[in-house]
N, C-alpha and C positions, 0 to 999 in steps of 0.2 A: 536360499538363505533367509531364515527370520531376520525382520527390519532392523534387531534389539543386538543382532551379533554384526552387522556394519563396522567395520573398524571408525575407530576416532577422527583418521585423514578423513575420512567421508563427511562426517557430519562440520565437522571443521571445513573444509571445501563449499557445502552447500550452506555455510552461514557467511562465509566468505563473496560466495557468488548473490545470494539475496540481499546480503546489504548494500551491496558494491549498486546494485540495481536501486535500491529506495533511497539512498545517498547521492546517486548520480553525484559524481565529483567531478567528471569529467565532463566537459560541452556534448562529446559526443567518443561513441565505441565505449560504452559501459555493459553493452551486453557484452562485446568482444572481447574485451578483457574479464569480463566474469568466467566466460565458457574458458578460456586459457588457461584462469588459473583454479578453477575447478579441476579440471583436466589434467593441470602438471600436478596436483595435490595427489591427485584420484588412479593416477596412471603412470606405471613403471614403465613401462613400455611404450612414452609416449614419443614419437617420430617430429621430427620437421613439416613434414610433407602435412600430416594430421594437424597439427597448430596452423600451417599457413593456410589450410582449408576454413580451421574455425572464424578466422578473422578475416576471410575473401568477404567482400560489402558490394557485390553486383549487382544485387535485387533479385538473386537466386539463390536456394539453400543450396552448400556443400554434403556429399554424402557424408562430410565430419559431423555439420550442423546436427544435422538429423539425425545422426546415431545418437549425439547429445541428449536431444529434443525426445529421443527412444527413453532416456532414464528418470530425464528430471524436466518434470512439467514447468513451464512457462510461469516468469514472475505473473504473469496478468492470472493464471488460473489460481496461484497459492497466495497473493499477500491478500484478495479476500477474506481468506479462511483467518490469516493472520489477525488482520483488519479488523475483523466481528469479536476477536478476543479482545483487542486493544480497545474497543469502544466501549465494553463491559467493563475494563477496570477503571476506564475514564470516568464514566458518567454515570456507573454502575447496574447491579441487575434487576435492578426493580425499571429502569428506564429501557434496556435491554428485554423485558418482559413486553415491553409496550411498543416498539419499535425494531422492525427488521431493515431497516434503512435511511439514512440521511443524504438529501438533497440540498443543497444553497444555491438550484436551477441555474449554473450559471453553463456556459457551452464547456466542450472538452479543448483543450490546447491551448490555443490564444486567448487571454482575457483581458482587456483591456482595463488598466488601473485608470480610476479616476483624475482627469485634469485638474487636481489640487495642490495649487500655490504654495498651499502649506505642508505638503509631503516633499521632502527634499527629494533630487534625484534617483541618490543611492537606493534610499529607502526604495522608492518606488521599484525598483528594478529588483530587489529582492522579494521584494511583494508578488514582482509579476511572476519570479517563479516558485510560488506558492500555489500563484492561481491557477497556474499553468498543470499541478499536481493535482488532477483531477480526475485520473483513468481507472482507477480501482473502484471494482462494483459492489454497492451499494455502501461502503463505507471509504470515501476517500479519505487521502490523506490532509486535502483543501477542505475538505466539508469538515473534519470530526475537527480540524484546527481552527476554520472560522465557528465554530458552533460552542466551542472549547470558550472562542472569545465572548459568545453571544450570553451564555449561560454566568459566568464569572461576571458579567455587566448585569445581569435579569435583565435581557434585555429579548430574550426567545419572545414575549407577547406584543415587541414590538415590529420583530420582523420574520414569525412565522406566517405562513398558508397553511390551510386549512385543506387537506384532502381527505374525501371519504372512502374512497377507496381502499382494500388490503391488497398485501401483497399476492402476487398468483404465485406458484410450485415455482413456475421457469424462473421466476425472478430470485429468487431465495439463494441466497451463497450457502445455506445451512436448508434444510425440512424444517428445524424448528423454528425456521421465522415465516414458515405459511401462514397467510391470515393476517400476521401483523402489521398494523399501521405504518404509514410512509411520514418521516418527520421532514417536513419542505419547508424550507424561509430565503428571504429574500435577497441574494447573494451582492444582486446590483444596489438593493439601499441600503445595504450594510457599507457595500465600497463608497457610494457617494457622500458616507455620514464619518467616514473616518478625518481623523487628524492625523498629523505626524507621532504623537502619544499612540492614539489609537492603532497605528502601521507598525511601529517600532514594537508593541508587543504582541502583533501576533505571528511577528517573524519572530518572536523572542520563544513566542507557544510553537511555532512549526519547528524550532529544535529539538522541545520536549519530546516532542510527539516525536518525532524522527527517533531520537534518543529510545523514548517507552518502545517504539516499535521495536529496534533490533535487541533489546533487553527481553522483551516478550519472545520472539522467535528464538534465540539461546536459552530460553525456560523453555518453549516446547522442544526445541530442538533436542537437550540435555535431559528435558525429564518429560521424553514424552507419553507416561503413564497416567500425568496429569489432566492431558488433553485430549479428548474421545468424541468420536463422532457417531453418527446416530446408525453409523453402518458397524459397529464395531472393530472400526478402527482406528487407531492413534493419529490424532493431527498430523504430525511426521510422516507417517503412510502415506498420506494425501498428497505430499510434496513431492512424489516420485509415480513414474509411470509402473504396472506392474510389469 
């Protein structure tokens, strides 16, 4: 079946299951419930027995899992692809000519928010999972939000690095960012220079972004003639195993 005759359930399913993933709304079992309800969208014939395997959390895949995992590629392999569109409409293509990735070097998972008196608790703790949104390669969702804050301040010449180096092949979520420049700045003196002003909006920027994100993926999702990759295939293709 061409990708373009998919019924509607389908593409409705896997916009359902990616955002459910970039939104985490849940503390925890956000893949599990995305796989569920992909699956009851997706499948007429879908059993008991099949559902209780998707959402088994042993620290083994179910032969449900994996059939899953047979169709539709892994959020960590697609919101890259996502990702490198959203950064383009950000910060646009002339900035996107010049950079095939953003760093704000800080570690992946844990990151510890600055002991500032003047950040109230709350605040702080929505901060922390900002900083904590940091697994998506070469365009995070922490990085393009604090960079989002950096650029609106002019304040990139205050707290970029300077690397010489280009990108290699392996590292490239696209071909067309071989070569290109790596944009690095300084994620920990950004955090240590913040205020509560400064905290409050860029929890206020990581909804936009959150927001632009799933706006972006139901444009590719819905028109994805728009979005081509250098293999001749539609962005959408990409988001599914063959």
């Amino acid at each position: 079946m061409n990708f373009k005759e998919i019924p509607q359930e389908k593409n409705m399913a896997l916009l359902l299951y990616l955002s459910l993933q970039a939104l985490h709304l849940f503390k925890d079992g956000n893949g599990r419930t995305g796989r569920v309800i992909y699956s009851t969208i997706t499948n007429e014939n879908i059993t008991k027995d099949y559902l209780k395997e998707l959402v088994e959390h042993n620290g083994e895949k179910s032969l449900s899992r994996e059939k899953f995992a047979e169709n539709i590629k892994s959020p960590e392999k697609i919101y890259p692809l996502i990702n490198r569109e959203l950064f383009k409409d950000i910060f646009g293509q002339d900035f996107q000519n010049i950079y095939g990735r953003i760093t704000a070097q800080l570690q992946l998972g844990f990151v510890e928010v600055p002991n500032n008196e003047n950040i109230s608790k709350n605040t702080k703790k929505e901060l922390l999972k900002i900083l904590a949104d940091g697994g998506v390669r070469n365009f995070s969702f922490r990085d393009i939000t604090l960079l989002q804050f950096i650029q609106k301040h002019n304040l990139l010449e205050k707290y970029q690095y300077q690397i010489d180096r280009k990108l290699t092949i392996e590292e490239c979520t696209n071909s067309d960012d071989y070569n290109k420049s790596i944009l690095s700045f300084d994620g920990e003196k950004l955090l240590d220079d913040l205020n509560q002003t400064d905290a409050v909006e860029i929890i206020s920027i990581s909804r936009d972004v959150k927001k632009e994100f799933v706006e972006k993926m139901i444009d590719i999702i819905s028109n994805s003639e728009k979005y081509s990759t250098n293999q001749e295939k539609t962005l959408k293709e990409e988001f599914v195993n063959a």
